[in-house]
C-alpha positions as CSV (number, residue, x, y, z in Angstrom):
1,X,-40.9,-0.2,39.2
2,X,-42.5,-4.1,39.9
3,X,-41.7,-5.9,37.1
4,X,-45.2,-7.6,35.8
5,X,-45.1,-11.5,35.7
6,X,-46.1,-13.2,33.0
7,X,-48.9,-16.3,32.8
8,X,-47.0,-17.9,30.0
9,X,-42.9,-18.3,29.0
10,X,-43.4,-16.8,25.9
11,X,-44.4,-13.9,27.3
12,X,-42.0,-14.2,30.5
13,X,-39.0,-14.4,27.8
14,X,-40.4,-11.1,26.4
15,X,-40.3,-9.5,30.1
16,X,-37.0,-11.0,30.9
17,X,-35.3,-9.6,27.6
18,X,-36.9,-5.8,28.2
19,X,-35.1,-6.0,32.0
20,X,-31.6,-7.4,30.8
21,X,-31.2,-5.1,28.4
22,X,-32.3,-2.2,30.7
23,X,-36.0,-1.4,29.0
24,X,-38.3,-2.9,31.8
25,X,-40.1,0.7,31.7
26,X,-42.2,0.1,28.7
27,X,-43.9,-1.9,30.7
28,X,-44.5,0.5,33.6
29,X,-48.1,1.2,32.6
30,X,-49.0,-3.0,32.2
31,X,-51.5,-2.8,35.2
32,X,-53.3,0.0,33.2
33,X,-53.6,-1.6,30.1
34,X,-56.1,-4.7,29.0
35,X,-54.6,-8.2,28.2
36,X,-55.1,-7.4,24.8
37,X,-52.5,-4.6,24.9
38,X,-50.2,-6.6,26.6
39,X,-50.0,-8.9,24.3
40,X,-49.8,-5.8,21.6
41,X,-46.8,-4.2,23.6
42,X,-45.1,-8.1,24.0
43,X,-45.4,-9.3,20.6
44,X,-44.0,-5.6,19.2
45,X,-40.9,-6.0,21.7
46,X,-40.5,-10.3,20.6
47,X,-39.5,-8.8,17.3
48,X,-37.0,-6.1,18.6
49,X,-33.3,-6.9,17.7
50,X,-31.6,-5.7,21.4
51,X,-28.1,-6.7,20.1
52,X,-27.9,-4.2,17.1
53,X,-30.4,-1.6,19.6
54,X,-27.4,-1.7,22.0
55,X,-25.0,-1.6,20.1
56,X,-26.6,1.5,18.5
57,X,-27.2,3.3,21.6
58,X,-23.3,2.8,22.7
59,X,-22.1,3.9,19.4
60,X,-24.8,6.9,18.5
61,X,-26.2,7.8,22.2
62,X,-24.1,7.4,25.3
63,X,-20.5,6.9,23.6
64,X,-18.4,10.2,24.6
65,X,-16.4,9.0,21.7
66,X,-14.9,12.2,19.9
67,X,-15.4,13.1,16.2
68,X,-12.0,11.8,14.2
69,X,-12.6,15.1,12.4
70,X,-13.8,16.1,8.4
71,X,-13.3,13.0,5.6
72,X,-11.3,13.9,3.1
73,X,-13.6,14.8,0.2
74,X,-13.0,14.4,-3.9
75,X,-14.7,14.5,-7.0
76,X,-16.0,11.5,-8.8
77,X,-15.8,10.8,-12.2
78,X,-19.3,11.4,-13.8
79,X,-19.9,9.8,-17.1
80,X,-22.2,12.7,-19.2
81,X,-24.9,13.1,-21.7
82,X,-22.9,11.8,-24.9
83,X,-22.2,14.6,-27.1
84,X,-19.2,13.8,-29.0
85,X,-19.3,10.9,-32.1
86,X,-17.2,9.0,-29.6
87,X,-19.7,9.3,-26.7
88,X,-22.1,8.7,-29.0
89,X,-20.8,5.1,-30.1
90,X,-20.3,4.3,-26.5
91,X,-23.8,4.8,-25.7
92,X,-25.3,3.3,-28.6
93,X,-23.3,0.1,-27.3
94,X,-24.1,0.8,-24.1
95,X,-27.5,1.1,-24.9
96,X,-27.8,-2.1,-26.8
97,X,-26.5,-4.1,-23.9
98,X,-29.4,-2.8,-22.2
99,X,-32.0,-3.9,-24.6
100,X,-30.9,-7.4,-24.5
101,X,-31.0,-7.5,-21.0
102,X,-34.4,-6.6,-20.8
103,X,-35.2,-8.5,-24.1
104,X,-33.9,-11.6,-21.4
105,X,-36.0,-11.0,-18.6
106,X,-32.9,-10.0,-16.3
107,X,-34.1,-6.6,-15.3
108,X,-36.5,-5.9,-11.8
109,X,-37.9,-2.8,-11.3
110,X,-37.6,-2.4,-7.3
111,X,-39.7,1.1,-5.7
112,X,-39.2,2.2,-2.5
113,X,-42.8,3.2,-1.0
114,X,-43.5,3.2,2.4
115,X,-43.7,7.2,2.8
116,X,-47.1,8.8,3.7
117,X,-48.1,11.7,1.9
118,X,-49.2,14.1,5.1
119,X,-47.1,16.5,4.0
120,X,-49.2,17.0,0.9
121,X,-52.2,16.6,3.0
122,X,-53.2,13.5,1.8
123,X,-53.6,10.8,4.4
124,X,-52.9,8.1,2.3
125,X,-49.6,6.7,0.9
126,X,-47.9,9.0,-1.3
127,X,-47.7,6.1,-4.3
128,X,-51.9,6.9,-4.3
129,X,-51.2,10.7,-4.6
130,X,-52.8,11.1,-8.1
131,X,-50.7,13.7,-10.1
132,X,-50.8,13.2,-13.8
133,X,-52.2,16.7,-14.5
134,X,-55.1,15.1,-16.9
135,X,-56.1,12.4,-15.9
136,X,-54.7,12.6,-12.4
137,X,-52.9,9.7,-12.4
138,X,-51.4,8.1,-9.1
139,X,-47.8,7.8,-8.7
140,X,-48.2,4.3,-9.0
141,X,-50.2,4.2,-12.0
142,X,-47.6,6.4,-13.8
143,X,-44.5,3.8,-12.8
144,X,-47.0,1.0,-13.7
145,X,-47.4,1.9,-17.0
146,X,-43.7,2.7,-17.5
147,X,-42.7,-0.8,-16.8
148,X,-46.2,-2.3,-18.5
149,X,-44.4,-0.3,-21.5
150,X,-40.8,-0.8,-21.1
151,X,-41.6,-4.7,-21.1
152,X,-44.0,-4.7,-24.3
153,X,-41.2,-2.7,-25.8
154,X,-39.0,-5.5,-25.7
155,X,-41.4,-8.0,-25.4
156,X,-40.2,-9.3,-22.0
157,X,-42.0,-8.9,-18.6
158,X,-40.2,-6.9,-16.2
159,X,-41.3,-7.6,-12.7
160,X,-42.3,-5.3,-10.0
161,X,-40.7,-5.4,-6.2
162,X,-42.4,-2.7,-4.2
163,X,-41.4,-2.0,-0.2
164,X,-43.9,-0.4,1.3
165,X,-44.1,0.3,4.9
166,X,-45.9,-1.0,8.3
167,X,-48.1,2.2,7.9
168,X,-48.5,1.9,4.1
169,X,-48.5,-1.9,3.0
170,X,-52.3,-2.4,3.4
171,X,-53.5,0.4,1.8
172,X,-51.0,-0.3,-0.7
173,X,-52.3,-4.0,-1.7
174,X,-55.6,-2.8,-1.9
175,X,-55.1,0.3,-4.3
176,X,-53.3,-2.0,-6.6
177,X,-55.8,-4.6,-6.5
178,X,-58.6,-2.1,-6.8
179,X,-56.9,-0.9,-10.2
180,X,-56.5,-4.1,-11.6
181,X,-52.4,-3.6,-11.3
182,X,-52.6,-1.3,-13.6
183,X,-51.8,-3.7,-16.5
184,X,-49.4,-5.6,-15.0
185,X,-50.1,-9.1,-14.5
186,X,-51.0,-9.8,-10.3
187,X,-47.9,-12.4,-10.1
188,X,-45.5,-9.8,-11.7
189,X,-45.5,-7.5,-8.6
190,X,-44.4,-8.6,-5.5
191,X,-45.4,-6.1,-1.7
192,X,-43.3,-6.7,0.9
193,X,-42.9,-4.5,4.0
194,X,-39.7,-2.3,5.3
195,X,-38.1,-3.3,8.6
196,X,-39.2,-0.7,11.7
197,X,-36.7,0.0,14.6
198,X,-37.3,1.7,17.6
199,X,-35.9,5.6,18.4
200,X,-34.6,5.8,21.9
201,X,-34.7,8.7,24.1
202,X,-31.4,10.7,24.9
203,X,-30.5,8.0,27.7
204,X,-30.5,5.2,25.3
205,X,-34.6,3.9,26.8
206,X,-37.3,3.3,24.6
207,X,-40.3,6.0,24.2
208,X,-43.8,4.5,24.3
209,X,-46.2,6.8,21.8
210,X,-49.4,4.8,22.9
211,X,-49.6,3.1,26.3
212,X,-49.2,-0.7,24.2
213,X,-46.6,0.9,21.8
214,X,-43.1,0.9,21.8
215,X,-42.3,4.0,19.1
216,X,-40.4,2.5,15.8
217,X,-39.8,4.3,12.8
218,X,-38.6,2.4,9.3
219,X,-35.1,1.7,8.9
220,X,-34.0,4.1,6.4
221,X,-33.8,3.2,2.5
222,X,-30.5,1.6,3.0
223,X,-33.3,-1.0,5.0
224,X,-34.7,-1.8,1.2
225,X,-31.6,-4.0,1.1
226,X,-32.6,-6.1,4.4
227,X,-36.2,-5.4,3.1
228,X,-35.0,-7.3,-0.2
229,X,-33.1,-10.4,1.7
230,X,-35.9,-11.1,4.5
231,X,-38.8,-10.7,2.4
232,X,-37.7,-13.8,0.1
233,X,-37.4,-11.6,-3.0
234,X,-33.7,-11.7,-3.8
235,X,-34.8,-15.8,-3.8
236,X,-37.7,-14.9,-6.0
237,X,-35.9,-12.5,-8.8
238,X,-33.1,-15.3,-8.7
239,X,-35.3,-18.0,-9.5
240,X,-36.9,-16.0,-12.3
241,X,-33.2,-15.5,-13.8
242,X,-33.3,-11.5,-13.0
243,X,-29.8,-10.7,-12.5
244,X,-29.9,-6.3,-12.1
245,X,-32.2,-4.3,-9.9
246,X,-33.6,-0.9,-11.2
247,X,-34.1,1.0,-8.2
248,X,-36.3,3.8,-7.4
249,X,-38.2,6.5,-5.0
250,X,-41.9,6.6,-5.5
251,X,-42.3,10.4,-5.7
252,X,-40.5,11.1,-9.0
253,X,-43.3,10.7,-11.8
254,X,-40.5,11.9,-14.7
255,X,-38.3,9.0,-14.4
256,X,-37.4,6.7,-17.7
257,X,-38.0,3.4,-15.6
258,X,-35.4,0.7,-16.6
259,X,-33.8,2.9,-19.1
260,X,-31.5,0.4,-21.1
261,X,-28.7,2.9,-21.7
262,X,-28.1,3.2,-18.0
263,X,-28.4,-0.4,-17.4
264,X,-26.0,-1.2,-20.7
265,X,-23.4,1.0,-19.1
266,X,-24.1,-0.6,-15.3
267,X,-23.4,-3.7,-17.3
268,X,-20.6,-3.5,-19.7
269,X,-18.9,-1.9,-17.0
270,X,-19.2,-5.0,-14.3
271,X,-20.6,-2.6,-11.6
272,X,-21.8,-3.5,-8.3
273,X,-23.7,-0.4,-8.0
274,X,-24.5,2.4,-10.1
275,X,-25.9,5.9,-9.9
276,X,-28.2,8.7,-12.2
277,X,-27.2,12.1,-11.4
278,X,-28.7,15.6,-12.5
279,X,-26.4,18.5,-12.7
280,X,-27.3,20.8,-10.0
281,X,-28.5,24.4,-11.1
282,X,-26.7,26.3,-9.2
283,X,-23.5,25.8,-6.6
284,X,-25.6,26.2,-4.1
285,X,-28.4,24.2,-4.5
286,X,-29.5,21.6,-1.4
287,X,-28.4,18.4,-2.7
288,X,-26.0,15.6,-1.9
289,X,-23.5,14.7,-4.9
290,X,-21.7,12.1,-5.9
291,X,-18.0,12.2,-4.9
292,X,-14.9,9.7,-3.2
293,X,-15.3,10.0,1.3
294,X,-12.0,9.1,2.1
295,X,-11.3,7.5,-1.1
296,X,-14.3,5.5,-0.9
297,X,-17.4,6.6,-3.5
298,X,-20.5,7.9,-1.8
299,X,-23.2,10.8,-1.7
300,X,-21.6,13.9,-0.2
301,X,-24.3,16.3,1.9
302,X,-24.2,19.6,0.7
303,X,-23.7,20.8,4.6
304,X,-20.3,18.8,4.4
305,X,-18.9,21.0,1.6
306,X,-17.6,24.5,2.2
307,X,-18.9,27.4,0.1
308,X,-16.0,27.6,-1.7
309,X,-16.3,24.1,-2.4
310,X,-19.6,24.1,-3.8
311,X,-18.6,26.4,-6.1
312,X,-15.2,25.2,-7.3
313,X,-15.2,24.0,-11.1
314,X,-13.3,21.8,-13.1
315,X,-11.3,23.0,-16.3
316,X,-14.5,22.6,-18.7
317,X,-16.7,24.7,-16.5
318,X,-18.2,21.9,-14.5
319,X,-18.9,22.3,-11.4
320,X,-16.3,19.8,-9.1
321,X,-19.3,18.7,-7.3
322,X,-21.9,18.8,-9.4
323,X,-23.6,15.4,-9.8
324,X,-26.8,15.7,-7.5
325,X,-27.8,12.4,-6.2
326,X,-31.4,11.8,-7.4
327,X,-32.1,8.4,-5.8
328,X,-31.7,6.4,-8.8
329,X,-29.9,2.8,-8.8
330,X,-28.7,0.3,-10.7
331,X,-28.3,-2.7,-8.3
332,X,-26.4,-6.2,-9.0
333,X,-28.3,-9.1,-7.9
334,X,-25.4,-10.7,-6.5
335,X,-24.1,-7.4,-4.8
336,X,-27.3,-7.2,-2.8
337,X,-27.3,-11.0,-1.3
338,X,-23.3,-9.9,-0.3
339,X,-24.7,-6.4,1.5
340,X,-27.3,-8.8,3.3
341,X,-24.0,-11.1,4.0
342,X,-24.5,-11.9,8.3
343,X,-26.7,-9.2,8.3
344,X,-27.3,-5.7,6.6
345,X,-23.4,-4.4,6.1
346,X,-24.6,-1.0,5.9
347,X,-23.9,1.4,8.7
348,X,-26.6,3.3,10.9
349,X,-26.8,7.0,10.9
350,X,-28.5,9.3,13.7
351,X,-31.1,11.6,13.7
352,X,-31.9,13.4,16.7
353,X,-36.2,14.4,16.9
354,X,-38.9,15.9,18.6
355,X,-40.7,12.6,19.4
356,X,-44.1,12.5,21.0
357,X,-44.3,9.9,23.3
358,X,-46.2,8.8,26.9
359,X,-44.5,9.7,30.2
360,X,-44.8,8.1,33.7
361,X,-48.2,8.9,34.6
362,X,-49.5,7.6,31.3
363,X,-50.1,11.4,29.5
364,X,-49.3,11.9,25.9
365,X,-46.3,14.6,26.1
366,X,-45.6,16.8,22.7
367,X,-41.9,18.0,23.6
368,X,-40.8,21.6,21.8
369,X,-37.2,20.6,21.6
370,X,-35.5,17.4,20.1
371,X,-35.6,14.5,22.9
372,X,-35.2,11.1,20.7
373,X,-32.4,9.7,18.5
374,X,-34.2,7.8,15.2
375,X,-31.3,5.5,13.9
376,X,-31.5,5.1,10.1
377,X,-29.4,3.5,6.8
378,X,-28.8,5.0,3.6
379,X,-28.7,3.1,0.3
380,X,-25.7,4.6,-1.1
381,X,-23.6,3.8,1.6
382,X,-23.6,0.6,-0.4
383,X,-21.6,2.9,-3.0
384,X,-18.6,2.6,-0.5
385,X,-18.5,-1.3,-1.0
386,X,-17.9,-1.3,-4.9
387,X,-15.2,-2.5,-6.7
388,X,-17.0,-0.8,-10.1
389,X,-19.4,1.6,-10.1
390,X,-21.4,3.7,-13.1
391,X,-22.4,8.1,-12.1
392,X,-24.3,8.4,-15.3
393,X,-25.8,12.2,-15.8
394,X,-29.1,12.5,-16.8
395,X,-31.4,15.5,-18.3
396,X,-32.8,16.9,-15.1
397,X,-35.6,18.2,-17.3
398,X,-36.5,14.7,-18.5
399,X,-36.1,12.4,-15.0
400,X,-36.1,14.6,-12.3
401,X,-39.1,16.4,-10.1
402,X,-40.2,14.6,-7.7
403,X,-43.4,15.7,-5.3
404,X,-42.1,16.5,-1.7
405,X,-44.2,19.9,-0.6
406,X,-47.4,20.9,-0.5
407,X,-46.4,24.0,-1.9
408,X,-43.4,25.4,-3.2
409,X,-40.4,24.3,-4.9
410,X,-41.4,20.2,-5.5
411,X,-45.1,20.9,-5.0
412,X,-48.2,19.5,-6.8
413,X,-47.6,22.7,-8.9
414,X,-44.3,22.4,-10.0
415,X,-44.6,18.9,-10.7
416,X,-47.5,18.7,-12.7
417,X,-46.0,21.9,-15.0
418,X,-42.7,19.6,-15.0
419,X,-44.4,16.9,-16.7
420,X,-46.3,19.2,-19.0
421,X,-43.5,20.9,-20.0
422,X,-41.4,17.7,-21.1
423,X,-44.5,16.4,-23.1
424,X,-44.7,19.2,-24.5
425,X,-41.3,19.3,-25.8
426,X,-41.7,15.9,-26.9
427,X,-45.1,17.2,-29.0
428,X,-43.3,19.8,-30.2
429,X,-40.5,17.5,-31.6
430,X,-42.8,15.3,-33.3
431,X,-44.2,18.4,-34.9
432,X,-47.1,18.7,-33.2
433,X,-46.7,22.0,-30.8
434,X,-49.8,22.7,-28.7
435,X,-50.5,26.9,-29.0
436,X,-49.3,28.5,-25.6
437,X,-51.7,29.4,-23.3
438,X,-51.6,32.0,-20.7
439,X,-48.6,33.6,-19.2
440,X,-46.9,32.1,-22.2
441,X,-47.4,28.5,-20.0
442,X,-48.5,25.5,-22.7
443,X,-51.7,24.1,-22.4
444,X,-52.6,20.9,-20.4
445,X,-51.2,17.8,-21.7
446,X,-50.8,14.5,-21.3
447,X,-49.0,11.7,-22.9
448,X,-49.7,8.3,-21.1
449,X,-46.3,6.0,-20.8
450,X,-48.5,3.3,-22.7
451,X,-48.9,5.9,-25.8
452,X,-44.9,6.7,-25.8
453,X,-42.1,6.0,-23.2
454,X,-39.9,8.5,-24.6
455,X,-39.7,11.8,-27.6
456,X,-38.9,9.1,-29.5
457,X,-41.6,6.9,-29.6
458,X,-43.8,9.6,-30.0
459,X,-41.7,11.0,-33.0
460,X,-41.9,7.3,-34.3
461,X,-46.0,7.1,-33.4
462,X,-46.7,10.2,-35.6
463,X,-44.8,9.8,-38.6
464,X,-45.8,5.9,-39.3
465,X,-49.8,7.9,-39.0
466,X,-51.1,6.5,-35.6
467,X,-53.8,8.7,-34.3
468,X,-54.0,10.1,-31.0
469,X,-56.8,10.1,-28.2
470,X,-56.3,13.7,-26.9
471,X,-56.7,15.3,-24.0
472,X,-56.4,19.0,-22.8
473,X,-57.7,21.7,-20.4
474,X,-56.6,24.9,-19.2
């Protein structure tokens, strides 16, 4: 193909990286396109990183480099749900050392929210999904509230990072500004977008999806690290004396944000980076768990354990590998400027796609079999790096459902009942147990995070007298 020339340097430098490092062809349709595009097309490519791309496609796409074969895979220790007067102490302490962190300001609530919600058909970011099953609450309202809450609590503010997404960030600002923040005051919650990097083709060469377009997809959540560093606010939560990161997915609405028992443990225990686990409910259930890769702790897929694996249990009755990874950090300050240390220290994983994308002749092709490799980080590959580390197990039926399907196990449906169910239980505990309704399903209900937080609250609410604004339906 000609290579275009360009009426400026900037621009020229743009061409003249694309040929060195062998990508001259996302320009092959430049006499098709307007000046407008080109610049479109030249300013995407200016902000491509070639060195880690090729690097990437040698290691993940053209290296015949064999497999060094399966890790060596252990069990983690997995600290439970206190049950003994002994546990019990420990996480009352624990606990307490939580509280005075967030009594001191030291504690950032960080959500990761760049997804789109099309799988729910909702073409919108999933943080604006409303699911409350009341008052149809947004995702973003219902973590809102939770830290509005969690900071009135302990009188403190607790500031909110959240990483949204090229697609997403716009939309994003403006539902939060259209709701007032929900609360929260407009300086306490800082957007900042995820880092995009382009999928490749299974020769290593960039696929165009629009004829001014290179095709990029984000980075992985391991990117909310870089996301973090570049974005300025690992300068911003140190100059406002935050010294741990809460972090956090934005498609679990059950979640006790910035619980001080787990960050009390995180604490005591000088951890880098620490994890909330569910137990699974059954051996077999698709999740990756907690356990030591080669010695080093991480989150094992369940397609790298055997059958017999999955099912082995420890002498208590536990399963070995039982402690499903729900997506749930505690995150040292300092810990997360060393992972950003001469560039994001976490390693890039492969995922080989179906990727539409725009061929010679300038056509829009919609291939039937995988024909692009998206490169992507995980976040608990920081795990690896830790001297000390916290696997705290958590009620699954108190922090974990989180909407992925539009219908289904994770659904709307499931969700929504999920969140019923656990208020509830927490009515029921503070003596004031809705009748069932049909199919032996309770009715309704609601309980806003800025009405309780927790059972407890709610125990504490009714029996000092405060009334309640209720609200039901079938």
């Amino acid at each position: 193909m000609k290579i275009p020339k360009a009426a400026n340097k900037r621009d020229q430098a743009v061409i003249d990286k694309l040929v060195a490092h062998g990508q001259q062809h996302a320009l092959r349709v430049w006499d098709e396109i307007t000046p407008g595009s080109r610049d479109k097309l030249l300013r995407q490519a200016e902000k491509i990183d070639f060195d880690l791309l090729d690097r990437l496609v040698a290691e993940h796409v053209t290296s015949e480099k064999k497999s060094a074969g399966r890790s060596k895979i252990t069990a983690a220790p997995v600290t439970g749900q206190p049950c003994t007067d002994e546990e019990i102490a420990e996480a009352q302490k624990a606990r307490k050392v939580g509280e005075e962190m967030l009594t001191a300001g030291k504690v950032a609530a960080f959500v990761v929210a760049g997804g789109q919600a099309t799988r729910l058909g909702y073409d919108y970011p999933k943080g604006m999904f409303p699911i409350s099953p009341v008052r149809g609450k947004s995702l973003f309202q219902v973590h809102a509230e939770k830290i509005l809450a969690r900071g009135r609590r302990y009188d403190s503010k607790i500031p909110f990072y959240v990483m949204t997404s090229e697609a997403s960030h716009r939309q994003t600002v403006d539902f939060f500004e259209q709701y007032d923040y929900f609360g929260l005051e407009p300086g306490d919650v800082r957007f900042f977008e995820q880092s995009m990097i382009p999928a490749v083709d299974l020769d290593g060469k960039f696929l165009l999806e629009a004829k001014n377009r290179i095709f990029t997809n984000p980075n992985g959540h391991g990117g909310s690290l870089m996301a973090l560093k570049k974005s300025g606010a690992l300068d911003h939560m140190k100059a406002v004396g935050i010294e741990e990161i809460y972090y956090f997915q934005v498609d679990n609405p059950l979640l006790q944000i910035c619980d001080p028992l787990f960050i009390g443990r995180h604490r005591l225990a000088k951890a880098q980076m620490s994890t909330e686990v569910v137990a699974k409910e059954d051996p077999m259930e698709k999740v990756g768990v907690i356990g030591l890769i080669d010695g080093k702790l991480g989150v094992v897929e369940y397609s790298n354990l055997t059958e017999e694996e999955m099912r082995e249990r420890l002498p208590d009755g536990k399963l070995k590998y039982g402690g499903g990874n729900i997506a749930v950090h505690m995150i040292n300050l300092a810990f997360a400027e060393k992972m950003n240390k001469g560039g994001l220290q976490l390693p890039y994983h492969k995922a080989v796609k179906a990727v539409p994308y725009v061929n010679e002749n300038g056509e829009i092709v919609r291939p039937e079999k995988p024909n692009a490799v998206k490169f992507e980080t995980f976040v608990f590959d920081a795990l690896g790096f830790c001297k000390n580390s916290v696997t705290m197990e958590v009620a699954r039926a108190e922090e974990f459902h989180p909407l992925k399907n539009a219908s289904g196990d994770f659904s709307v449906e499931t969700v929504q009942r999920a969140m019923v169910d656990m208020h509830s239980r927490w009515l029921q505990a503070a003596g004031l147990a809705l009748p069932r309704a049909a199919q032996d399903r309770p009715w309704a209900v609601e309980i806003g995070p800025l009405t309780a937080l927790d059972k407890e609250e709610l125990i504490a609410k009714v029996r000092s007298g405060h009334s309640f604004s209720w609200g039901l339906c079938l």
